[in-house]
N, C-alpha and C positions, 0 to 999 in steps of 0.2 A: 504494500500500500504506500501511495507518496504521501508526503508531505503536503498538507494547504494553508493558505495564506488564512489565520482568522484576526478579523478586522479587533474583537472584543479583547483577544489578549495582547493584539498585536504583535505577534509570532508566527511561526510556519509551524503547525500541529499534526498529528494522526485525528482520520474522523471514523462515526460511527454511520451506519447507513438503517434507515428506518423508514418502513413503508406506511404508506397512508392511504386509508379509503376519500378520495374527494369527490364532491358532486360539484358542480359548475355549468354556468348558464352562457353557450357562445351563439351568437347571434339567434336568441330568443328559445335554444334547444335547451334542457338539461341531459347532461353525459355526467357518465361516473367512470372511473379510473384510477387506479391504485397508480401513487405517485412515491416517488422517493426521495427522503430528505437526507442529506449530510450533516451531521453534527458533531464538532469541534469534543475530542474528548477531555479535552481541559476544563472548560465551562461548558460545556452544551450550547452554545450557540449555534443557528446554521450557520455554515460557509459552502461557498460556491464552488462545486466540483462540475469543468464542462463534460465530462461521458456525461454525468448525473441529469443535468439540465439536458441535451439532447436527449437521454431515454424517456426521460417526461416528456418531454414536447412528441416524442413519436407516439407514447401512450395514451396524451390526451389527441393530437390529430385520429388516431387508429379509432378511440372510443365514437368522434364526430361521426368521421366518414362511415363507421357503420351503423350510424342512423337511417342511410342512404344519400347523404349528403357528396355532392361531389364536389365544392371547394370550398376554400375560405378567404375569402376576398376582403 
């Protein structure tokens, strides 16, 4: 596992990864989608890991598109 930048300790940390059931309303739909958070194991704050953020973003676009939605504009 690498090291992240957290802003709360201001240091480069190890983090922890935890899943989350989220519901979310995009252009007037609600989708639900298991999301995953990074958290700093120093303090538990989030920090920003990009694989992390890209698996969300493909998990809530997958959740839209099978509403039958074909874009997001």
């Amino acid at each position: 596992m690498t090291l992240v930048y957290c802003i709360n300790c201001d240091s480069k940390n190890k983090y922890t990864l935890n899943s989350n059931h989220i519901t979310c309303k995009i252009r007037g739909r609600n989708i639900q989608y298991e999301e995953i958070k990074a958290r700093c194991v120093k303090c538990g704050s989030e920090v920003y890991v990009g694989y992390i953020n890209d698996q969300n973003v493909r998990a809530r676009e997958h959740a839209y598109f099978s509403l039958g939605e074909k874009t997001i504009e």
